[in-house]
C-alpha positions as CSV (number, residue, x, y, z in Angstrom):
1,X,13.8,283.5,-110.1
2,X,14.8,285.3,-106.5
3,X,17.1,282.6,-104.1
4,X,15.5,280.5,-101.6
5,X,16.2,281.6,-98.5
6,X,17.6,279.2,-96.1
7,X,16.4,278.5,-92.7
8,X,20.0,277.4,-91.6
9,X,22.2,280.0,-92.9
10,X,24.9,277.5,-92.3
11,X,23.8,275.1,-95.1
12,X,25.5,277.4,-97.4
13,X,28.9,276.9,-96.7
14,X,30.6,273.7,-97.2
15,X,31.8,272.2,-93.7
16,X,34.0,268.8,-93.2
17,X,32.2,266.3,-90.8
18,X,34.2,267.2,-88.3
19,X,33.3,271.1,-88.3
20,X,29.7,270.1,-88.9
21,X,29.6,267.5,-85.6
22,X,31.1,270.6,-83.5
23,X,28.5,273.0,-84.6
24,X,25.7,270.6,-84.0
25,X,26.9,270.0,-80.5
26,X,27.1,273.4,-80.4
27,X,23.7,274.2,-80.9
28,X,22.5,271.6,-78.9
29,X,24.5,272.2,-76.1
30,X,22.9,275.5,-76.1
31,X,19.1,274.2,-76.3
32,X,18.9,274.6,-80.4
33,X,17.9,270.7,-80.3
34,X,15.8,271.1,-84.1
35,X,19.1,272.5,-85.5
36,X,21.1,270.5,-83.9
37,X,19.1,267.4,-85.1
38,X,19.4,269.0,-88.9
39,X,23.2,268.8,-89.0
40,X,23.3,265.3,-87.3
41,X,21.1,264.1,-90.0
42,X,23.0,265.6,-92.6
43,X,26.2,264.1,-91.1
44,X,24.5,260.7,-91.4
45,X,23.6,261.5,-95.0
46,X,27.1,261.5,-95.5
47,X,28.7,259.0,-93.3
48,X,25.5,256.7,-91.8
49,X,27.3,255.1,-89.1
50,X,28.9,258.0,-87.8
51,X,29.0,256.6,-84.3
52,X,28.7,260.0,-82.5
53,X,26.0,262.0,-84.5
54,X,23.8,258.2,-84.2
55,X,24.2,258.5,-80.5
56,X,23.7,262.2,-80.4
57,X,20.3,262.4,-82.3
58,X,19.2,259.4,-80.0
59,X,20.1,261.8,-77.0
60,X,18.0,264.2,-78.9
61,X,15.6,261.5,-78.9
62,X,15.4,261.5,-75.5
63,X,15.1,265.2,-74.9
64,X,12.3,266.0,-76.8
């Protein structure tokens, strides 16, 4: 069965919360707003009230 491929070649290494919120700003900082939004959901997967991925995505919110 071949590998899936992933969209976000970052997805396959494991990242603290920390790294993770730093590449998402990252990314958005730099117009990536989808990816971006994919790591601050997956932040809040982890820890939901993470106070600064909530109020990024709603930046995102407001950008799109």
């Amino acid at each position: 069965m071949p590998q899936r491929r992933s969209r976000y070649p970052l997805e396959r290494f494991i990242m603290t919360i920390p790294e993770a919120f730093q590449t998402a700003i990252l990314h958005h900082k730099n117009g990536r707003l989808k990816e971006a939004e994919v790591i601050y959901r997956q932040i809040l997967a982890v820890q939901p009230h993470h106070a600064d991925a909530l109020h990024m995505l709603g930046v995102i919110a407001t950008q799109v």
